[in-house]
C-alpha positions in Angstrom: 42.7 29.7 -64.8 40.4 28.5 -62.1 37.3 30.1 -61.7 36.5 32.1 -58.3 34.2 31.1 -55.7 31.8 33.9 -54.6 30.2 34.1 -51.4 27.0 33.4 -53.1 28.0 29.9 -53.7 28.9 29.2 -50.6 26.5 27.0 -48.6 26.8 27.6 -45.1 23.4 26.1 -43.3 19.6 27.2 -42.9 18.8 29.1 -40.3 15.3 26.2 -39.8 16.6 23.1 -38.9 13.5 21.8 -40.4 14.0 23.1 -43.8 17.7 21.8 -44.3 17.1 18.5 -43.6 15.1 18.5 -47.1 18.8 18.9 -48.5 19.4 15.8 -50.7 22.5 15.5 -48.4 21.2 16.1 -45.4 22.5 13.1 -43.4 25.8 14.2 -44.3 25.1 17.8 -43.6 24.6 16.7 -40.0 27.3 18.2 -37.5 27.0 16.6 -34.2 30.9 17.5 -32.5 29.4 16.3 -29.1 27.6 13.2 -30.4 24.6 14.0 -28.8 22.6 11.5 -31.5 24.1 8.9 -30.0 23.3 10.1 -26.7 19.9 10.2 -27.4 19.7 6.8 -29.2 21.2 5.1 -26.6 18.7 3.7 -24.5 15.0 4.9 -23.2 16.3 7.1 -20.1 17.2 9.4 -22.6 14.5 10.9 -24.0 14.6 15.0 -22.7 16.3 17.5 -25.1 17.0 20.7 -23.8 18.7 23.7 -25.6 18.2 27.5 -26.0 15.7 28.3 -29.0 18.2 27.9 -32.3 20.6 25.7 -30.7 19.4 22.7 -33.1 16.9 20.4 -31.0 14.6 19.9 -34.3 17.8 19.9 -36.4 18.5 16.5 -33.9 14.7 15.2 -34.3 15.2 15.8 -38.3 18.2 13.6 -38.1 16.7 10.5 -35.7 13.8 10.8 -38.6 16.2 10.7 -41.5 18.5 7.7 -39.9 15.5 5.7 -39.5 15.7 2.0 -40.6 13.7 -0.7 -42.0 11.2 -1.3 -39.2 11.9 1.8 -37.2 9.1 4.6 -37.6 9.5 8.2 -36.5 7.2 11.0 -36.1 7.5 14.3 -35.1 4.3 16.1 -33.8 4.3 19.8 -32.5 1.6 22.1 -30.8 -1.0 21.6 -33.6 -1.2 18.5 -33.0 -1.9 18.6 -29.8 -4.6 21.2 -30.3 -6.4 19.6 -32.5 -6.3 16.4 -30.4 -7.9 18.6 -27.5 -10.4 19.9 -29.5 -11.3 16.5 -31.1 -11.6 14.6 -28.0 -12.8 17.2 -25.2 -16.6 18.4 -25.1 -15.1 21.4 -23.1 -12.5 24.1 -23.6 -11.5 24.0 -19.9 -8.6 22.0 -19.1 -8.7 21.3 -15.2 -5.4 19.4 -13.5 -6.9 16.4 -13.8 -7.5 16.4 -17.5 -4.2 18.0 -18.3 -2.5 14.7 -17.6 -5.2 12.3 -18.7 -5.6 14.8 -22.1 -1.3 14.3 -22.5 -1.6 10.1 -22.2 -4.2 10.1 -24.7 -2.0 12.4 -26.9 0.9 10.4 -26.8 -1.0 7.3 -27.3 -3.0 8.6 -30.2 -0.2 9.5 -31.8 1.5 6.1 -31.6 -1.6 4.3 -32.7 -1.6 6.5 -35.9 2.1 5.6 -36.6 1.2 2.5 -36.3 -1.7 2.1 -38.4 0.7 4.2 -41.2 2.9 1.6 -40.7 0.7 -1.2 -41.8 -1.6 0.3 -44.1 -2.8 -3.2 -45.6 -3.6 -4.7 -42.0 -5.1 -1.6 -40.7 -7.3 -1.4 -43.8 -8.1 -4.9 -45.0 -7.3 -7.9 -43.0 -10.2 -7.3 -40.2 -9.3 -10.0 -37.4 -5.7 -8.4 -37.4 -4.8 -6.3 -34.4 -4.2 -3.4 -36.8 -7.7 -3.3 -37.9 -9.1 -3.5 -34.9 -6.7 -0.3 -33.4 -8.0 1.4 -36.6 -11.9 0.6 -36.1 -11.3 1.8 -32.4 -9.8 5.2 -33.5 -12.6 5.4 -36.5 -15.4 5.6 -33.1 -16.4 2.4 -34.7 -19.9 0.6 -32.8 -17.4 -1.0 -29.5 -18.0 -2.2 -26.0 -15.6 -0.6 -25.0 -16.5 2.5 -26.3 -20.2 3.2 -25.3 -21.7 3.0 -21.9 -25.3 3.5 -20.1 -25.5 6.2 -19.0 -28.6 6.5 -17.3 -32.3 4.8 -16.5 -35.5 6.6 -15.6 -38.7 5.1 -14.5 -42.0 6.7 -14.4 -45.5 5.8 -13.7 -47.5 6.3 -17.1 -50.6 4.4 -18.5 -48.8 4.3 -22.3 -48.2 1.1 -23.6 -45.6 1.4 -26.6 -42.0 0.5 -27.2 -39.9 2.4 -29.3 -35.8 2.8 -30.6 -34.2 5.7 -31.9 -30.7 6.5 -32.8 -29.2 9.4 -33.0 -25.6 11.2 -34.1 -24.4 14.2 -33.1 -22.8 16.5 -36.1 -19.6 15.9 -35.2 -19.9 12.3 -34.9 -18.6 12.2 -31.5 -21.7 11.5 -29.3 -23.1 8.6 -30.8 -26.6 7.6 -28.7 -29.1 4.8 -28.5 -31.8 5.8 -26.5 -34.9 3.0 -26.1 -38.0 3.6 -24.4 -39.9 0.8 -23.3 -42.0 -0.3 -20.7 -41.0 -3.1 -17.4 -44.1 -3.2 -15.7 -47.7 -2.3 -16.5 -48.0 1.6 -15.7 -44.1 2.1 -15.3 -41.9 3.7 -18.3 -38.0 3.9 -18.7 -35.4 5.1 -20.8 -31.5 3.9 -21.6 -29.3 6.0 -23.6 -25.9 4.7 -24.5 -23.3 7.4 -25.5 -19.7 7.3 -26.7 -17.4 7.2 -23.6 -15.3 10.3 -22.5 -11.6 10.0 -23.7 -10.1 9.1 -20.5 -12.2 6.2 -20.3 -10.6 5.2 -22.9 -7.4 5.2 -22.3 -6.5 1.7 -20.9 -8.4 0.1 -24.1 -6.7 2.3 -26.4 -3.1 1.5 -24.6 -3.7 -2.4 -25.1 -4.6 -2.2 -28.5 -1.9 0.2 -29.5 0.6 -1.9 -27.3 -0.8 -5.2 -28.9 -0.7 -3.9 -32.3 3.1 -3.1 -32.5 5.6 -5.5 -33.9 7.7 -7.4 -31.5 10.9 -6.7 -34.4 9.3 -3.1 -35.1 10.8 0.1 -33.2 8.5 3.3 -33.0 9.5 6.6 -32.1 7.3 10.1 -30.9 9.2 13.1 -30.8 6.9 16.1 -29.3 8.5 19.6 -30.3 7.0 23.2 -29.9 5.2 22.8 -26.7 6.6 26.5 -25.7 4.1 27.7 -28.6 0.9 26.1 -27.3 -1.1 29.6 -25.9 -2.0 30.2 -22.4 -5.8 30.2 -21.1 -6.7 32.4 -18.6 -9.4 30.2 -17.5 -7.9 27.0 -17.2 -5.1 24.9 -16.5 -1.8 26.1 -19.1 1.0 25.5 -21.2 3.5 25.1 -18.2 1.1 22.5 -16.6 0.7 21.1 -20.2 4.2 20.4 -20.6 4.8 19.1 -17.1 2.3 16.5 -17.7 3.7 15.6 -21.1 7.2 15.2 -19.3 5.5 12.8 -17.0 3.6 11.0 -19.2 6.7 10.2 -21.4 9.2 9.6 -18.8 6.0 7.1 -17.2 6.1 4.9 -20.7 10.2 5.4 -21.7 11.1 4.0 -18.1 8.6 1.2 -17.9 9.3 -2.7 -19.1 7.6 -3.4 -21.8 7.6 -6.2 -24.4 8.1 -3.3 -27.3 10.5 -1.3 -28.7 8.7 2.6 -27.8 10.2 5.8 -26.9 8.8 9.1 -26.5 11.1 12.3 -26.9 10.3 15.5 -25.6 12.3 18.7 -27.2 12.3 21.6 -25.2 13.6 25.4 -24.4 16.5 25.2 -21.6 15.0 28.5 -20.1 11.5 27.3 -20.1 12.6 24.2 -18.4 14.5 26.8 -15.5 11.2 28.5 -15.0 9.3 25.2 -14.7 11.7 24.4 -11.7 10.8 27.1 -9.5 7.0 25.6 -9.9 7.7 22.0 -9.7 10.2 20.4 -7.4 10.8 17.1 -8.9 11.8 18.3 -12.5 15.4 18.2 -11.4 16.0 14.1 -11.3 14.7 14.1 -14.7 16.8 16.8 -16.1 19.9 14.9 -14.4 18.9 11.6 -15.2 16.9 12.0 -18.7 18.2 15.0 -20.8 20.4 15.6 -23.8 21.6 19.2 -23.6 22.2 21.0 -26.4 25.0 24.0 -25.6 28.1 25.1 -28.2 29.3 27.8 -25.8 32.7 26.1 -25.1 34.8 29.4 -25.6 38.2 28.4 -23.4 38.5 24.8 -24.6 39.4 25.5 -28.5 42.6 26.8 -28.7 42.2 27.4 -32.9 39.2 29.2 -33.7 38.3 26.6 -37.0 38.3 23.7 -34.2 35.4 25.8 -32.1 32.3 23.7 -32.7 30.4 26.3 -34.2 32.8 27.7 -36.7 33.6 23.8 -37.4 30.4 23.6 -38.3 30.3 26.4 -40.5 33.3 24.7 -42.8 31.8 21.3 -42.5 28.7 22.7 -44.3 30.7 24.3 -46.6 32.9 21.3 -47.6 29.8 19.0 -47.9 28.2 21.2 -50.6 31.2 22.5 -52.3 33.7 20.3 -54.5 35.9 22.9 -54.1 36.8 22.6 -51.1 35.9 19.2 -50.2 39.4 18.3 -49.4 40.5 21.4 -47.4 41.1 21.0 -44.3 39.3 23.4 -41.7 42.6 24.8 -40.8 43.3 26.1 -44.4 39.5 27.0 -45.6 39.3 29.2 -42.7 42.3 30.9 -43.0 41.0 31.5 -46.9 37.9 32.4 -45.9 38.1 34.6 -42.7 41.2 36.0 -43.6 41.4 39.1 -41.3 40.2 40.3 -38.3 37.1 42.9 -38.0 37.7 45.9 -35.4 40.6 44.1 -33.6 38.7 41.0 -32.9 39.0 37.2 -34.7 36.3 36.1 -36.8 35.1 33.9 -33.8 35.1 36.6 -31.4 33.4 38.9 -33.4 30.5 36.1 -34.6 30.3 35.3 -30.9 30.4 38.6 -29.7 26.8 39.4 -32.3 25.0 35.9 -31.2 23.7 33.6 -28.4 26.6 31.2 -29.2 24.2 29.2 -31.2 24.5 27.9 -34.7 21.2 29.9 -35.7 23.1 32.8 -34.8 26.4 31.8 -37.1 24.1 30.8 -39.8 22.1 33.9 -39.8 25.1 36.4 -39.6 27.0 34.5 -42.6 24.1 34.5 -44.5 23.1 38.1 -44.2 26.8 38.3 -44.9 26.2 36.8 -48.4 23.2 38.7 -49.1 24.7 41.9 -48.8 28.1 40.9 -51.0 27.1 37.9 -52.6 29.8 38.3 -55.1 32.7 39.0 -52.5 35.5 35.9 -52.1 35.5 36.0 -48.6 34.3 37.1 -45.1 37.2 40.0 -44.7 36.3 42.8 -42.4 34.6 44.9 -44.7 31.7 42.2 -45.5 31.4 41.0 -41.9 30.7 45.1 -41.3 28.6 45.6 -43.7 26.7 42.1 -42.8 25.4 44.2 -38.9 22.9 46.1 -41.4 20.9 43.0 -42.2 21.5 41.3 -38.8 20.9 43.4 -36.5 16.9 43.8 -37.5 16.8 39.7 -37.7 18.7 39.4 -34.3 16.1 42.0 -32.9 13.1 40.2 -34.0 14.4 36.8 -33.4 14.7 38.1 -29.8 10.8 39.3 -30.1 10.1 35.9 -31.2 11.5 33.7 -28.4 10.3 36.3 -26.0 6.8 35.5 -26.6 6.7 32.7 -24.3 6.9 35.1 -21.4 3.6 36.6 -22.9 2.6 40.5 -22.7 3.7 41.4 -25.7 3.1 44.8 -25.4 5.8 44.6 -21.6 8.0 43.0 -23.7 8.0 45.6 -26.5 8.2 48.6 -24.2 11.4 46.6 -22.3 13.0 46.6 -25.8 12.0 50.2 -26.7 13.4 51.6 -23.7 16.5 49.8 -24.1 17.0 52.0 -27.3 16.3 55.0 -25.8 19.3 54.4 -23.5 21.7 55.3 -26.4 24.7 54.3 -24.6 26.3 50.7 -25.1 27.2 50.8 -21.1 25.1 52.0 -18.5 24.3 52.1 -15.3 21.1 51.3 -13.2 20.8 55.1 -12.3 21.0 56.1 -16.0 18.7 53.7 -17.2 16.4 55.0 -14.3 16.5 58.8 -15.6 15.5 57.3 -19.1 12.3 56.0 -17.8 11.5 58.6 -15.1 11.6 61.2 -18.4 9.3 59.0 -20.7 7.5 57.3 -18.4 4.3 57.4 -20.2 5.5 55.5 -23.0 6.0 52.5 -20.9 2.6 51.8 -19.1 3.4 48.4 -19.0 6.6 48.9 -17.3 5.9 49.0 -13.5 9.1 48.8 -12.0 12.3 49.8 -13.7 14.2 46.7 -12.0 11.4 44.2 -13.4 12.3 45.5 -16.9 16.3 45.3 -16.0 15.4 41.7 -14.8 13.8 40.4 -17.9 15.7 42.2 -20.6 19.0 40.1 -19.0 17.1 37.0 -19.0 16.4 37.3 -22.8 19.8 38.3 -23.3 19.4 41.8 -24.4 21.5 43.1 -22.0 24.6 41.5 -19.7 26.7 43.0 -16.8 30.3 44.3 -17.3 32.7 44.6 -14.5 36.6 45.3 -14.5 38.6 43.1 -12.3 42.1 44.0 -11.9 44.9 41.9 -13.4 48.3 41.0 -12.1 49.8 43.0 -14.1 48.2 46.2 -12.7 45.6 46.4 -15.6 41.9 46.4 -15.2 40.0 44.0 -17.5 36.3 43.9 -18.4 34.4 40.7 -18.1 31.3 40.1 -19.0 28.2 38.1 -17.7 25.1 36.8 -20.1 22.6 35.1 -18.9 22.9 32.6 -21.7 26.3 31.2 -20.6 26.4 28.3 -18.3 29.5 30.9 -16.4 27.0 33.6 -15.5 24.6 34.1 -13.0 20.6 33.4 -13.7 19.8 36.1 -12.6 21.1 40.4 -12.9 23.2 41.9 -10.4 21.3 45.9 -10.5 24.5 46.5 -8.6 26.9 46.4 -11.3 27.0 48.0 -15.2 24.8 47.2 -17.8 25.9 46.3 -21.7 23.8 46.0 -24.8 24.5 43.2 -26.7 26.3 43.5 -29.9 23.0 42.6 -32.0 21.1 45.4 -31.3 23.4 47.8 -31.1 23.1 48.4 -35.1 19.2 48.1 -34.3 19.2 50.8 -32.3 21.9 53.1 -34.1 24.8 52.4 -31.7 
């Protein structure tokens, strides 16, 4: 008799792109249905990937890095990174407009010289009069022309006659000076001091021996993710600015002609990219021209719910880990595995329905799924209910998480607490009104009940609902998200408000 395959066996993704790609499997894990890979591979223009927060933009980086060649080097660097390269090269916190760009070139190139010099580890290490060793020295704050200047001479009238050279080295070993006091003339005294160059003066040195050092058969590869999660400073020039420059910067060195094989990707939140547009007029040629979008929400083109994208992707995964099934095809392991429908909806639907259309979402829900029946042989209706109770928390702090880019925690908490005090799955503006008006002093963040409307539809809390009447006499409800490429950006207050069906469980709808 064969033996029955539980839930629990099942493996259906991780919900960290990062931490799947350690799968042993991994590159056969991949799902790419719109072959955005080789979208991104195909030439330097591309080098901008956009997608909401889940959609899989590290899941792609994690893939470039695993397909990686003999002579083709890949590294992925995120917000730490960058931090610690601020603080390592600047003498001051404050980041002024002029830096911000200057401070995102030297990033970049730092972290090309690095892969570099980890590429040839002999060179950069033992063969001095190699170009390798000399990038490494320069990095090191080796003793360099280019990397000390005079900075300054006095003359004085003294009757001392002495000569004298002192060196000294700051803690940090970042402000290396020479100072040598001497004398020119009888009666007149002066002093030189020679300190370490600030970084952008040493950017054009650092970009020829970086550029110099790379193989002419060799093919490197920076891949900058996370830049939403570098923190805002009040007092000088921030993350939005940050990221504009590091868009620049890249697209500056991906569309040049050069002798080398070098691109620079840049991985970043579609919605964070919208706000930056309003700011900075030029950033739509390079999302035309220069992105790779990352978007499953293709509802009306799939006539079979296992050829959807994302539930394809949910029975690839499975097929690739399980001998099992290895050989079904996704036509017959869905109908085994989603075998009925859950409150009058398809499987599809009903995942859709609880999500962002993204395959964290799928992932997420599938897996809470397991958890709380691990030893079920399916998703029938009865697991896929009792899977809201898990969800529904995770969906409501995974909203709390990708919110945080807004900042104001505390506004954005308050939005979400009001929300649940609604207690209605439809409402209109007027309701929603009363509910403030009567616990107003819960909210002190909350200035204007519109402002909170706004934002909790642009994080996808809520959506409009409207009925438009059919042909055939009946009134149907559609739906708006702001999430979905056929919805507006922005509410309409005018019209009915939903809660989306990932909270509703949250707040004990």
């Amino acid at each position: 008799m064969e033996e029955r395959t539980c839930l629990k066996d099942l493996f259906i993704g991780k919900t960290d792109g990062a931490v799947e790609s350690k799968e042993d499997n991994f590159q056969e894990l991949f799902y790419d249905p719109f072959n955005k890979y080789k979208e991104l591979m195909s030439g330097k223009e591309k080098f901008l990937v956009l997608g909401f927060k889940g959609t899989g933009k590290t899941y792609l980086a994690k893939y470039v890095e695993a397909m990686a060649k003999r002579g083709q080097y890949v590294n992925i660097v995120g917000e730490n990174d960058f931090i610690l390269c601020k603080l390592n090269v600047m003498s001051q916190e404050k980041l002024d407009e002029e830096l911000a760009n200057a401070l995102c070139k030297w990033f970049l190139l730092d972290r090309l010289a690095r892969l570099v010099i980890e590429s040839r580890p002999i060179r950069a290490k033992w063969i001095p009069f190699s170009k390798t060793y000399s990038l490494n020295k320069f990095l090191k704050y080796f003793e360099s022309d280019d990397i000390f200047k005079q900075v300054k001479m006095i003359a004085e009238s003294t009757k001392e006659m002495k000569t004298q050279c002192e060196t000294s080295l700051d803690k940090n070993k970042k402000n290396r000076k020479y100072s040598i006091l001497g004398t020119k003339n009888k009666g007149e005294k002066y002093s030189v001091e020679n300190v370490r160059k600030e970084f952008f003066e040493l950017i054009q040195p650092l970009e020829q021996k970086v550029f110099k050092a790379i193989g002419k058969r060799d093919s490197y590869t920076i891949i900058v993710d996370d830049l939403d999660e570098i923190k805002n400073n009040e007092e000088s020039v921030g993350r939005d600015e940050v990221i504009i420059n590091m868009l620049k910067v890249a697209r500056e060195y991906n569309l040049k002609k050069m002798p080398i094989d070098l691109k620079y990707v840049i991985l970043l939140r579609t919605e964070i990219l919208d706000d930056l547009q309003v700011k900075y007029s030029n950033l739509n040629k390079t999302i035309t021209s220069c992105s790779v979008e990352l978007y499953w929400l293709f509802d009306s083109t799939y006539s079979e719910p296992y050829n959807h994208p994302l539930m394809s992707m949910i029975l690839h995964k499975i097929k690739k880990k399980s001998q099992k099934y290895s050989n079904y095809s996704n036509k017959e392991l869905y109908e085994l595995l989603f075998p009925e429908s859950i409150d009058n909806k398809k499987p599809l639907d009903y995942l859709l329905d609880y999500g962002f259309g993204r395959p964290r979402d799928f992932v997420t829900f599938l897996d809470c799924a397991q958890k709380m029946c691990p030893d079920q042989g399916c998703f029938n209706a009865h697991v896929m209910k009792e899977a809201r109770k898990k969800y529904s928390p995770c969906f409501y702090e995974e909203l709390l998480n990708q919110s945080a880019y807004y900042g104001n925690p505390e506004f954005v908490t308050q939005c979400l607490q009001l929300l649940s005090s609604v207690k209605k799955a439809s409402f209109t503006h007027a309701y929603f009104e009363a509910i403030y008006n009567e616990g107003k002093d819960n909210y002190p963040c909350i200035k204007s009940v519109d402002d909170a409307l706004k934002f909790l539809y642009k994080i996808g809390a809520i959506g409009n609902s409207w009925k438009v009447l059919q042909g055939n006499g009946i009134k149907k409800t559609h739906f708006g998200w702001a999430y979905k490429k056929d919805a507006m950006n922005d509410v309409d207050l005018s019209k009915r408000f939903t809660i989306h069906y990932g909270l509703r469980k949250k707040f004990s709808m």
